[in-house]
C-alpha positions as a printed Julia matrix, in Angstrom:
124×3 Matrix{Float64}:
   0.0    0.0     0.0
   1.19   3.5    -0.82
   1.83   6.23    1.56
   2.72   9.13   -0.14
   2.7   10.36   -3.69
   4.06  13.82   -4.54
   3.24  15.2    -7.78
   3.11  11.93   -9.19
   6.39  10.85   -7.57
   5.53   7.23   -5.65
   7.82   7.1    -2.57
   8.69   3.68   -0.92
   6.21   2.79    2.1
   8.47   4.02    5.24
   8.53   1.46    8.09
   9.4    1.67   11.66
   7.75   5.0    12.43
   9.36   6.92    9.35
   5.55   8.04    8.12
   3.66  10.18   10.49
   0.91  12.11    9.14
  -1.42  13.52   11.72
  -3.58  17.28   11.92
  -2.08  19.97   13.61
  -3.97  23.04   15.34
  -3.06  26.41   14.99
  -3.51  28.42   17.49
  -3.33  32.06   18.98
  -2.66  33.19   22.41
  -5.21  36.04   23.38
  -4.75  38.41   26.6
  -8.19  40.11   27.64
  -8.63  43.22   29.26
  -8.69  41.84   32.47
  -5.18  40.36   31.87
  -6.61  36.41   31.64
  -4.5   34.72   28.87
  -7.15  32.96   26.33
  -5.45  30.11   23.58
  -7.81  30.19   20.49
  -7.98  28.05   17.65
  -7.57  29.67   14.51
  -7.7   26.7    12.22
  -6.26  22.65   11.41
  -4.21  21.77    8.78
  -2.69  18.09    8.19
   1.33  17.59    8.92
   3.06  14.57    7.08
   6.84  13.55    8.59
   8.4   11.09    6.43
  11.85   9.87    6.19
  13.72   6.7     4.37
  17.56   5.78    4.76
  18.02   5.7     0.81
  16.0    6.51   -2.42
  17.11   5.69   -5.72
  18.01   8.63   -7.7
  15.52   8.15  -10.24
  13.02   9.02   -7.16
  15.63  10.77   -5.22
  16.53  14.09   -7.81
  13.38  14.77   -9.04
  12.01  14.75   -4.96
  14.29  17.19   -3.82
  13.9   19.65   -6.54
  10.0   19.7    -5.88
  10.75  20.09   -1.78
  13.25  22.9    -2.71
  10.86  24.69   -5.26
   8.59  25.85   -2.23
   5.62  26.14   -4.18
   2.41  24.23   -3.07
   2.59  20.47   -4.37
  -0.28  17.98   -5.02
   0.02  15.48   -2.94
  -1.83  11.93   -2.3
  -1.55  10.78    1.38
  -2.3    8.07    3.92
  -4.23   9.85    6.6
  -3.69   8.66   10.29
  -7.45   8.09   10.55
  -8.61   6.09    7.15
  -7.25   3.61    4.59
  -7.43   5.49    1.55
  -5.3    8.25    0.01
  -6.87  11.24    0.32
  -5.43  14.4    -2.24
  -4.79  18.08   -1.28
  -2.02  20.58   -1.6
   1.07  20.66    0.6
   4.53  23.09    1.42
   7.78  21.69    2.34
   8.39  23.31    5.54
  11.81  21.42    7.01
  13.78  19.75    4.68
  16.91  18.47    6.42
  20.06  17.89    5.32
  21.48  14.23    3.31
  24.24  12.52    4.36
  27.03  11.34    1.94
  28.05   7.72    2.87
  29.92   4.86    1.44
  28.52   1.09    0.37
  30.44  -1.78    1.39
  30.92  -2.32   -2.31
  32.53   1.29   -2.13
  29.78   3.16   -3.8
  29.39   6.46   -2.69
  25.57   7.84   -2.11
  23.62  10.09   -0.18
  21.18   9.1     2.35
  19.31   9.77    5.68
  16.48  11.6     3.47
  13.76  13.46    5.5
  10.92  16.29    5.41
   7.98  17.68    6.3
   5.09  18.78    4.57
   2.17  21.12    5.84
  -1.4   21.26    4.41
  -1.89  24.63    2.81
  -5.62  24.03    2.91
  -7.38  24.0     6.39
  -8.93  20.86    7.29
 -13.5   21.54    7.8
């Protein structure tokens, strides 16, 4: 079963708690007049952490030049309360760094790849 497709881009399923995807509440802290401090909810947006050791670089170029364009990107994900992909429109907000590594063969690659997206659409 797929996790995560980003504009069309099929990433490996990530196992051991490398896919999180879970809805996140944005909030605003208010101080009234008569100095109480209030927390309001402005709105809820989904948040998808997902990270794999290695990606090919068939999958692996064409990723990180749509997580470094910072425009919105359609996205089909595995939400943390169904089955089925679900679609809607996503930012890269924390892209972290690769690691360059050797094979025992000798080959040199990069791994440790990792992001997060953010829903640019607020959940209803």
């Amino acid at each position: 079963m797929r996790q995560l497709i980003i504009e069309g881009i099929a990433l490996p399923e990530a196992r051991n708690d490398n896919y999180k995807c879970y809805p996140h509440d944005e909030t605003m802290d208010i101080r009234a007049i008569s100095g109480r401090l209030y927390t309001e909810k402005s709105y809820t947006f989904v948040v998808i952490e997902y990270s794999f050791d290695y990606l090919k670089d068939e999958i692996r170029w064409p990723l990180q030049e749509l997580l470094r364009s910072n425009t919105s990107l359609g996205v089909s994900y595995l939400p943390d309360d169904s089955n089925e992909l679900r679609h809607d429109f996503f930012k890269c907000t924390k892209h972290a760094p690769r690691n360059y590594a050797f094979s025992r063969g000798g080959k040199a690659y990069w791994h440790g790849i990792s992001f997060t997206l953010e829903g640019v659409n607020p959940l209803a």
